[in-house]
C-alpha positions as CSV (number, residue, x, y, z in Angstrom):
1,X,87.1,127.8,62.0
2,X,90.8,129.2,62.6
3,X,94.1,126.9,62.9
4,X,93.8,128.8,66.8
5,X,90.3,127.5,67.7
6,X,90.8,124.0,66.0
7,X,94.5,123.7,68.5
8,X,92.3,125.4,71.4
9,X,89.5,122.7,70.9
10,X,92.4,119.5,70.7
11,X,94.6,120.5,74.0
12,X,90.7,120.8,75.7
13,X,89.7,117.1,74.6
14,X,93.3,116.3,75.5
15,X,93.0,118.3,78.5
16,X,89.8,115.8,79.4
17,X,91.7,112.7,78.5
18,X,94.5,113.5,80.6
19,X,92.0,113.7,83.5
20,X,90.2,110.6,82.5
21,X,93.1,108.7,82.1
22,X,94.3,110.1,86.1
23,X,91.1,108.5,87.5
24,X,91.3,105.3,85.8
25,X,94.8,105.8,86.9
26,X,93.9,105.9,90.7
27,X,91.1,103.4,90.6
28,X,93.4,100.6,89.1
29,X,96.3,101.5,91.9
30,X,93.6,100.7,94.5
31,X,92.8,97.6,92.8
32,X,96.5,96.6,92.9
33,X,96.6,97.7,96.9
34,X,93.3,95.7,97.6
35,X,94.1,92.4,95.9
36,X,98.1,92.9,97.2
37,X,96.6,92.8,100.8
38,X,94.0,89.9,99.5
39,X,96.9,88.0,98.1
40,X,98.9,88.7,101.8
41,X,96.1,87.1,103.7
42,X,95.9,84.2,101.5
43,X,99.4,83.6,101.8
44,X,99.4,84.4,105.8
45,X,96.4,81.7,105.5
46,X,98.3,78.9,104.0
47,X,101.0,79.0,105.9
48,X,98.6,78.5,109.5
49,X,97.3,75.6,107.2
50,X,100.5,74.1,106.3
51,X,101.5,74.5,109.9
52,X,98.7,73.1,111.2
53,X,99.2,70.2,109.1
54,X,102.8,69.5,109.7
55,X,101.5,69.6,113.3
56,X,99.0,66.7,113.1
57,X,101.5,65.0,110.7
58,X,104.2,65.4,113.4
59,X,101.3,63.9,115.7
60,X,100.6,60.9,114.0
61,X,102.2,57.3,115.3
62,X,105.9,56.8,113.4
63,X,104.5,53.9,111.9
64,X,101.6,55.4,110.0
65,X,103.8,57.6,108.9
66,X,106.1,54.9,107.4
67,X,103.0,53.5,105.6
68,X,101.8,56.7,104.4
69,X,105.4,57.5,103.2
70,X,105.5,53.9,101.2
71,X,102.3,55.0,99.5
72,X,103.7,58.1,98.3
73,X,106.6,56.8,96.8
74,X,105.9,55.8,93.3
75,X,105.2,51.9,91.7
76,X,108.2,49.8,91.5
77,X,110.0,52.1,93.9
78,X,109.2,49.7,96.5
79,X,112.8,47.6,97.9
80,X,111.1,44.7,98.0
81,X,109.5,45.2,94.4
82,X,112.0,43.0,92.8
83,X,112.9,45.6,90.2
Protein backbone atom coordinates (compact mmCIF):
# COMPACT_ATOMS: atom_id res chain seq x y z
CA UNK A 1 0.00 0.00 0.00
CA UNK A 2 1.36 3.59 -1.04
CA UNK A 3 2.17 6.49 1.67
CA UNK A 4 -0.95 8.16 -0.72
CA UNK A 5 -3.58 5.41 -0.08
CA UNK A 6 -2.53 4.91 3.64
CA UNK A 7 -3.07 9.30 4.08
CA UNK A 8 -6.33 8.84 1.77
CA UNK A 9 -7.65 5.97 4.13
CA UNK A 10 -6.72 8.16 7.66
CA UNK A 11 -8.40 11.75 6.48
CA UNK A 12 -11.59 9.09 5.50
CA UNK A 13 -11.80 7.47 9.06
CA UNK A 14 -11.11 11.04 10.29
CA UNK A 15 -13.52 12.33 7.85
CA UNK A 16 -16.14 9.74 9.75
CA UNK A 17 -15.09 10.81 13.19
CA UNK A 18 -15.50 14.31 12.52
CA UNK A 19 -19.20 13.47 11.55
CA UNK A 20 -19.69 11.20 14.52
CA UNK A 21 -18.35 13.51 16.85
CA UNK A 22 -21.08 16.47 15.09
CA UNK A 23 -24.00 14.26 16.02
CA UNK A 24 -23.01 13.45 19.37
CA UNK A 25 -22.38 17.05 19.26
CA UNK A 26 -26.04 18.04 18.54
CA UNK A 27 -27.66 15.42 20.60
CA UNK A 28 -25.84 16.58 23.83
CA UNK A 29 -26.79 20.48 23.00
CA UNK A 30 -30.48 19.23 23.01
CA UNK A 31 -29.84 17.56 26.23
CA UNK A 32 -28.52 20.80 27.69
CA UNK A 33 -31.74 22.88 26.12
CA UNK A 34 -34.19 20.18 27.51
CA UNK A 35 -32.97 19.90 31.09
CA UNK A 36 -32.18 24.02 30.94
CA UNK A 37 -36.03 24.40 30.33
CA UNK A 38 -36.60 21.36 33.02
CA UNK A 39 -34.44 23.12 35.51
CA UNK A 40 -36.58 26.62 34.61
CA UNK A 41 -39.83 24.96 35.47
CA UNK A 42 -38.48 23.61 38.60
CA UNK A 43 -37.35 26.74 39.63
CA UNK A 44 -40.66 28.66 38.35
CA UNK A 45 -42.25 25.67 40.64
CA UNK A 46 -40.57 26.58 43.80
CA UNK A 47 -41.04 29.89 43.79
CA UNK A 48 -45.40 29.36 43.53
CA UNK A 49 -44.43 26.95 46.46
CA UNK A 50 -42.49 29.28 48.49
CA UNK A 51 -45.11 31.87 47.81
CA UNK A 52 -47.75 29.95 48.57
CA UNK A 53 -46.23 29.21 51.81
CA UNK A 54 -45.31 32.65 52.88
CA UNK A 55 -48.95 33.17 52.13
CA UNK A 56 -50.40 30.72 54.65
CA UNK A 57 -47.54 31.73 56.95
CA UNK A 58 -48.68 35.34 56.56
CA UNK A 59 -52.22 33.78 57.34
CA UNK A 60 -51.58 32.19 60.50
CA UNK A 61 -52.62 33.98 64.01
CA UNK A 62 -49.47 36.39 65.26
CA UNK A 63 -49.28 34.27 68.08
CA UNK A 64 -48.69 30.86 66.56
CA UNK A 65 -46.31 32.44 64.82
CA UNK A 66 -44.41 33.57 67.94
CA UNK A 67 -44.50 29.93 69.13
CA UNK A 68 -43.46 28.53 66.02
CA UNK A 69 -40.62 31.23 65.85
CA UNK A 70 -39.51 30.17 69.66
CA UNK A 71 -39.21 26.59 68.43
CA UNK A 72 -37.01 27.48 65.74
CA UNK A 73 -34.56 29.24 67.56
CA UNK A 74 -32.00 26.95 68.98
CA UNK A 75 -31.70 25.34 72.93
CA UNK A 76 -30.52 27.83 75.44
CA UNK A 77 -31.37 30.61 73.03
CA UNK A 78 -34.43 31.00 74.99
CA UNK A 79 -34.45 34.68 77.37
CA UNK A 80 -35.78 33.08 79.93
CA UNK A 81 -33.25 30.03 79.69
CA UNK A 82 -31.21 31.38 82.46
CA UNK A 83 -28.02 31.03 80.36
Amino acid sequence: MTQLQQLAERVERLLLRHEELQRTNALLLRQVESLGAERDSLKSRLSAARTRIDHLIDKLPQQAAHAAAQAESPPGSHPRSGV
